[in-house]
Every structure is written in structure tokens, then in C-alpha cells.
C-alpha positions in Angstrom: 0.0 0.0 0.0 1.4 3.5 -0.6 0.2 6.7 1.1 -1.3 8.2 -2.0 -4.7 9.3 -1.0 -7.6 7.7 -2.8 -9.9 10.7 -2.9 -8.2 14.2 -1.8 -10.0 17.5 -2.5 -7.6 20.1 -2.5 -8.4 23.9 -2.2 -12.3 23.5 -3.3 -14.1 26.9 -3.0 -17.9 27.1 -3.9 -19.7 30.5 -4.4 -23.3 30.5 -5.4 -24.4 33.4 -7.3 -27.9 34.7 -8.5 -30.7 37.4 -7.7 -28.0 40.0 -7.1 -26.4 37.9 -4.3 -23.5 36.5 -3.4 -23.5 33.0 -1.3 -20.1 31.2 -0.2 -21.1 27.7 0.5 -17.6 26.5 1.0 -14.0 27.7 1.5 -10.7 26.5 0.9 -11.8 22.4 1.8 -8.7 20.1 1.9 -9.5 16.4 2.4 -7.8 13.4 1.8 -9.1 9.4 2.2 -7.2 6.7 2.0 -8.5 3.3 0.7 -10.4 1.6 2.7 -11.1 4.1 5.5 -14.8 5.1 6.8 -15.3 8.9 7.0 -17.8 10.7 8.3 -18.8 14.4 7.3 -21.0 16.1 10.2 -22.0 19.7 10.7 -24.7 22.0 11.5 -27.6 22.8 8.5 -26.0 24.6 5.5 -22.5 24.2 6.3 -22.1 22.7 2.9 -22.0 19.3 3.5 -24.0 18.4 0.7 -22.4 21.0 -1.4 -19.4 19.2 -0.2 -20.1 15.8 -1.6 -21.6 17.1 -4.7 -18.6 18.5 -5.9 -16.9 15.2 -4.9 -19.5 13.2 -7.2 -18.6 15.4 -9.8 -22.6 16.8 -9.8 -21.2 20.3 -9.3 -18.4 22.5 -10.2 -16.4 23.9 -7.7 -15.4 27.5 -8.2 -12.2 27.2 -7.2 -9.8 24.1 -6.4 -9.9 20.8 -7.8 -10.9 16.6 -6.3 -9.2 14.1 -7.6 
């Protein structure tokens, strides 16, 4: 096994935009998971959990920063 992450989001910014407002749902996420492990994402409503996964199912864009 090597230490190479299997998922690792690096840097992943998400702004909403859209009836003259400005939303940031998330900011500068770094996150790495190696193979095999069991992670758990908890937080209170509209901390961009969702959002979060999303972007890591390739659903959504982020704005900025990249998951590989």
C-alpha cells in the first residue's frame, strides 16, 4: 500500500451566485481518504456538506480548487 490518498479534494471553493447575491457555500476544503477508511462528514444545516459531496460526485463545479 502506498500513502497516495484515494480521494483528496484540494483547495475547493464554492460561491453560489444569482438574484444580485453572493453565497459562499464553502472555502478553501482540503481532504484526503485513503482506501479503505470510513469517513464521516457532520455539521450543523447549511455548512455545505452536501455541497461538499456534490462536488466530490462530480454533480457540481467547484469555483475554485480541484478533487481528484
Amino acid at each position: 500500500m502506498t500513502n497516495t490518498p484515494y480521494i483528496a479534494v484540494r483547495g475547493v471553493h464554492k460561491v453560489y451566485t444569482g438574484h444580485g447575491r453572493t453565497t459562499k457555500a464553502l472555502g478553501g476544503v482540503d481532504l484526503q481518504i485513503s482506501c479503505g477508511s470510513f469517513v464521516s462528514i457532520v455539521g450543523p444545516s447549511g455548512c455545505g456538506k452536501s455541497t461538499l459531496l456534490q462536488i466530490m460526485a462530480g454533480l457540481v463545479p467547484a469555483t475554485e480548487g480541484e478533487v481528484s
